[in-house]
N, C-alpha and C positions, 0 to 999 in steps of 0.2 A: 829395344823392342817395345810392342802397347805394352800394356798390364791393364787388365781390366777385371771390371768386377761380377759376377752371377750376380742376376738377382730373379728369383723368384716370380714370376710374370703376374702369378694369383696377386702378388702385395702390391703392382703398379695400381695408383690412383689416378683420377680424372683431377685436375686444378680446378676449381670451384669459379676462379674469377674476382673468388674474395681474399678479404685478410681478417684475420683478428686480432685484437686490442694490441698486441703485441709485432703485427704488421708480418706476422706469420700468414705462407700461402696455406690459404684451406682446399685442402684433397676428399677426394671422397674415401671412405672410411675409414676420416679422421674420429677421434673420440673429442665432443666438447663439453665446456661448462662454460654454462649461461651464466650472467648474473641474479639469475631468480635464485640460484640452487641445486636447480637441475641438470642433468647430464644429457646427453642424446650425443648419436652417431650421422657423420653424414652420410646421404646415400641418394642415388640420384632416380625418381620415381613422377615415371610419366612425364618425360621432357624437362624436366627441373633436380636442382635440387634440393634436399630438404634435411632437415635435424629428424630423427627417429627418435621420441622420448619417452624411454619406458616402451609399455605394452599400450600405449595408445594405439590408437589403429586410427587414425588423420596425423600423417607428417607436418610438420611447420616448414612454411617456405623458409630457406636459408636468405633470401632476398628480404623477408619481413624483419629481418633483424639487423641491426645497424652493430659496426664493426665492436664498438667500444662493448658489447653485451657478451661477446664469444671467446673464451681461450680455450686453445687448442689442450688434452692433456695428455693425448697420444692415439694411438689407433690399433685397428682393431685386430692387428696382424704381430703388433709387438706388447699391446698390453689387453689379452683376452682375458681377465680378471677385471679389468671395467668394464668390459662390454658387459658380463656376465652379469655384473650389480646394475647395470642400467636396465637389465632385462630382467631380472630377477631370473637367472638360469643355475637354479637348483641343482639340478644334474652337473653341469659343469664344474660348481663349487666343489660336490660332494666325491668328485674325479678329480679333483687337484689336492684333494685334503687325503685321499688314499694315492697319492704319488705317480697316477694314472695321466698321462699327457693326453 
């Protein structure tokens, strides 16, 4: 017979269109690291998508950036402790360090 898998409908992502250095497809609320340093999530805002970096409040188009700049380092469904430090969410840390999911 099939076998098949659950998954979670909230964790499906949009494919981007792109790839990164590593020729991985980029989904929306992947987690990446640029080559500056910085980290950012994708997310797709106002017809596009875009890198969310920090508490900026103006996204960076995902277009303005050429492939070899972005590795993927997970997402925001399987590793919420980087989103957390990309966002600086306090709250969050300080519920993971009292055992609080």
């Amino acid at each position: 017979g099939y076998e098949g898998y659950r998954v979670d409908e909230k964790t499906i992502g949009q494919f981007t269109g792109y790839f990164d250095r590593d020729d991985n497809e980029i989904y929306e609320d992947d987690i990446v690291s640029l080559d500056d340093g910085r980290n950012g999530v994708i997310d797709f805002f106002r017809g596009a998508f875009v890198i969310r970096i920090g508490k900026t409040k103006i996204p960076k188009f995902l277009a303005d950036f050429r492939k070899w700049q972005i590795k993927i380092i997970g997402n925001r469904f399987e590793n919420p402790d980087l989103l957390a430090e990309i966002f600086k969410d306090q709250s969050l840390k300080i519920k993971k360090k009292r055992g609080v999911k």
